[in-house]
BALUMVEX-276849 format. One record per residue (C-alpha): x, y, z; residue in three letters; residue number from 0. Coordinates in nm, 4 decimals, decimal comma, always signed. Last residue first. Example, Ala and Ser with C-alpha at 12.3 -4.5 7.8 and 13.67 -1.06 7.14 Angstrom:
BEGIN
+----------+----------+----------+-----+-----+
|        x |        y |        z | res |   n |
+----------+----------+----------+-----+-----+
|  +1,3670 |  -0,1060 |  +0,7140 | SER |   1 |
|  +1,2300 |  -0,4500 |  +0,7800 | ALA |   0 |
+----------+----------+----------+-----+-----+
***
This chain:
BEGIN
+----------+----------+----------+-----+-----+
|        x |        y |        z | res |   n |
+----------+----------+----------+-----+-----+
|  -6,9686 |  -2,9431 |  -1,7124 | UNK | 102 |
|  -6,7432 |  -2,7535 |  -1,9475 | UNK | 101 |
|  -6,6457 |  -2,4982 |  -1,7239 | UNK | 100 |
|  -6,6906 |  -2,1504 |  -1,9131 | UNK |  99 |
|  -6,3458 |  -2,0062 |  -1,9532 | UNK |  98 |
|  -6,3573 |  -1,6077 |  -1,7648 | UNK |  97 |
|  -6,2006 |  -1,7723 |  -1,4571 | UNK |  96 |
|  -5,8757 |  -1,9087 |  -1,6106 | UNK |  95 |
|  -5,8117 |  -1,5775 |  -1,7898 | UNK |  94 |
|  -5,8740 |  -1,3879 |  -1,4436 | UNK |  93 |
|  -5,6064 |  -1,6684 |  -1,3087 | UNK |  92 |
|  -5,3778 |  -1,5696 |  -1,5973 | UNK |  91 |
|  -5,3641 |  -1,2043 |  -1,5561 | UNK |  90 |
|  -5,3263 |  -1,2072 |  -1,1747 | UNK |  89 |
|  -5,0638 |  -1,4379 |  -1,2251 | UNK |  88 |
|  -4,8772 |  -1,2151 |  -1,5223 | UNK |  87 |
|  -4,8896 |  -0,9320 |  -1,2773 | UNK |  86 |
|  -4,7800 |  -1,0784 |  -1,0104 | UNK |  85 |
|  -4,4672 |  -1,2453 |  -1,2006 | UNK |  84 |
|  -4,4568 |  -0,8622 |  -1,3386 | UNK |  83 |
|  -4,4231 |  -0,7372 |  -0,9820 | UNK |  82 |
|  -4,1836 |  -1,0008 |  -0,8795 | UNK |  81 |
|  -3,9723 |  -0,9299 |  -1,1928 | UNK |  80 |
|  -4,0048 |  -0,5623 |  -1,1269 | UNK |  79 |
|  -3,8587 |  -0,6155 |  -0,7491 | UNK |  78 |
|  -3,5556 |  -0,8224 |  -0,8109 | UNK |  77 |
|  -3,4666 |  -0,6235 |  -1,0949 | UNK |  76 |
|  -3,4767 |  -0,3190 |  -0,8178 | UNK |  75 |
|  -3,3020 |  -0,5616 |  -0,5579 | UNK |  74 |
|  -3,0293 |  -0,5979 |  -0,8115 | UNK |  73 |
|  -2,9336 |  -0,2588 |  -0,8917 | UNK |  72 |
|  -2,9554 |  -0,1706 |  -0,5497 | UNK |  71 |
|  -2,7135 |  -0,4118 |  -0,5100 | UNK |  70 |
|  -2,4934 |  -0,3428 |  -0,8268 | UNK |  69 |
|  -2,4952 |  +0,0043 |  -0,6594 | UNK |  68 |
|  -2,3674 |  -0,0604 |  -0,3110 | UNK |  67 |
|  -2,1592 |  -0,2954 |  -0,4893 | UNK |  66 |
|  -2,0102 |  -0,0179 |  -0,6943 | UNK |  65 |
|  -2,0067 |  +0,2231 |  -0,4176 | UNK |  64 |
|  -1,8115 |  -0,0478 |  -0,2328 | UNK |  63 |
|  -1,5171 |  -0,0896 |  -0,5136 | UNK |  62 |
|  -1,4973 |  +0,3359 |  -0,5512 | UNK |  61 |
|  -1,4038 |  +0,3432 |  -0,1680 | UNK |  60 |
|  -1,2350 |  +0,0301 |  -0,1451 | UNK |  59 |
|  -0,9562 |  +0,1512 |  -0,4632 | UNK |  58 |
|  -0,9901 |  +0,5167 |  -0,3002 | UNK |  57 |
|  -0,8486 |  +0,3577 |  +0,0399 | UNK |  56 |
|  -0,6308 |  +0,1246 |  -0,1815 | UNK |  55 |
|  -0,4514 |  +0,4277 |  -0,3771 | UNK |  54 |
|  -0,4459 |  +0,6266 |  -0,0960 | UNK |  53 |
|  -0,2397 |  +0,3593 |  +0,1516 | UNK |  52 |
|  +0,0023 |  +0,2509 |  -0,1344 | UNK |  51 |
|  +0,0868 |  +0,6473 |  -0,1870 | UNK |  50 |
|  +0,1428 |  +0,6708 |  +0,2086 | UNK |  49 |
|  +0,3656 |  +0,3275 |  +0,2133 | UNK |  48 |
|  +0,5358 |  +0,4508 |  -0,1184 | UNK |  47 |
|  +0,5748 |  +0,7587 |  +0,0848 | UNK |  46 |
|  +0,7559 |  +0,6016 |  +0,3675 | UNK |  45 |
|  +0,9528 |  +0,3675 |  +0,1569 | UNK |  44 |
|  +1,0688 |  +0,6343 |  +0,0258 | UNK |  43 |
|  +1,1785 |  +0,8324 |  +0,3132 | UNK |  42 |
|  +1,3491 |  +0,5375 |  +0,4691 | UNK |  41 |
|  +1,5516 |  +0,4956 |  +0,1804 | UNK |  40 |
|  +1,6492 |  +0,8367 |  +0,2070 | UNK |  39 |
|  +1,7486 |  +0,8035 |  +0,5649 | UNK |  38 |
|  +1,8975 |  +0,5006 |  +0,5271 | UNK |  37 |
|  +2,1291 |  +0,6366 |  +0,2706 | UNK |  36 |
|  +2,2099 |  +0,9508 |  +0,5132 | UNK |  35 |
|  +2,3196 |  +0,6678 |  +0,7881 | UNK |  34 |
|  +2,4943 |  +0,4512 |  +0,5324 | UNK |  33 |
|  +2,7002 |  +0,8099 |  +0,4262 | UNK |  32 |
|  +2,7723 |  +0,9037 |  +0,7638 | UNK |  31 |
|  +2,9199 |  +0,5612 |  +0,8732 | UNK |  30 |
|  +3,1390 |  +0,5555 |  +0,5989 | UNK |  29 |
|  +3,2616 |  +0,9700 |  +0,6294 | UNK |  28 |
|  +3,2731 |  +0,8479 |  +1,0216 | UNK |  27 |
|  +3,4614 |  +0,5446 |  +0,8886 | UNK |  26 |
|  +3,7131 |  +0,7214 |  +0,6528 | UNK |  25 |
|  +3,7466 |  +0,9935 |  +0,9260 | UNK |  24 |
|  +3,8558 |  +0,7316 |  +1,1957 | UNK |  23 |
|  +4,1340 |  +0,5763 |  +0,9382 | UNK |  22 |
|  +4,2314 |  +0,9383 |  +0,8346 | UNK |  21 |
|  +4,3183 |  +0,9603 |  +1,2535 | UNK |  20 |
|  +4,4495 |  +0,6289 |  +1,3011 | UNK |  19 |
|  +4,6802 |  +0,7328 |  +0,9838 | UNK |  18 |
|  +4,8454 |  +1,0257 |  +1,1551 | UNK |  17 |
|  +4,8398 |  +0,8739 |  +1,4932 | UNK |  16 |
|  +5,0695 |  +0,6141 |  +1,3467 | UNK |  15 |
|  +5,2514 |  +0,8354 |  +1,1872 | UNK |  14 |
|  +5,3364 |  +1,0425 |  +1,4815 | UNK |  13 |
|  +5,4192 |  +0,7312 |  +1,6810 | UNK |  12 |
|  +5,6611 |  +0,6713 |  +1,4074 | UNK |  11 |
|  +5,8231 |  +0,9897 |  +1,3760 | UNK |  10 |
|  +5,8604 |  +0,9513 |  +1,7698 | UNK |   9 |
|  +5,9543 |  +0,6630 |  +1,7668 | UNK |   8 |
|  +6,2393 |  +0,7521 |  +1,4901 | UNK |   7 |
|  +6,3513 |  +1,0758 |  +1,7556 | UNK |   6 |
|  +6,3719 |  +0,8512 |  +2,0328 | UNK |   5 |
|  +6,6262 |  +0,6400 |  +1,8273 | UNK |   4 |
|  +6,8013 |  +0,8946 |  +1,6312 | UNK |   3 |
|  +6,8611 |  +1,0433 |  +2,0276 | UNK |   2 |
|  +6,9665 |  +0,7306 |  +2,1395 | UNK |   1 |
|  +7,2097 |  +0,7067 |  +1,8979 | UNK |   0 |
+----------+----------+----------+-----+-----+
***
């Protein structure tokens, strides 16, 4: 009897082993998976970062040239309607001197 006995623990401690081993793969086989997933995710969020990155540093880029040039744009406008407000002045006070005074 003793012999069954010893011979059922050790069946059973055999098992047990057994099944603490598949357990252990299961979670390495888990763990790997969530680390490789991680990975990937990390990946893309990497290049969405890089791709983000471009797109706004051409997005300033192209935004400033356009002020640059609205700017230049303006101080130009700025310039002829000075120049014609001259102009027109200069015009008008000659005007104003060639009327005989009335007096």
């Amino acid at each position: 009897m003793d012999a069954k006995f010893a011979h059922a623990l050790d069946n059973e401690n055999s098992s047990r082993r057994e099944a603490e081993s598949k357990f252990l793969r299961q979670i390495e086989d888990k763990i790997s998976l969530v680390r490789s997933e991680m990975a990937r995710e990390n990946r893309n969020r990497q290049e969405a970062i890089e791709n983000l990155t471009e797109c706004l540093e051409s997005d300033i880029q192209k935004i400033s040239e356009e002020i640059k040039g609205q700017s230049e744009n303006r101080q130009e406008n700025d310039q002829n309607i000075l120049k014609k407000l001259t102009d027109d002045l200069v015009k008008s006070s000659s005007s104003i001197q060639q009327v005989p005074t009335l007096i």
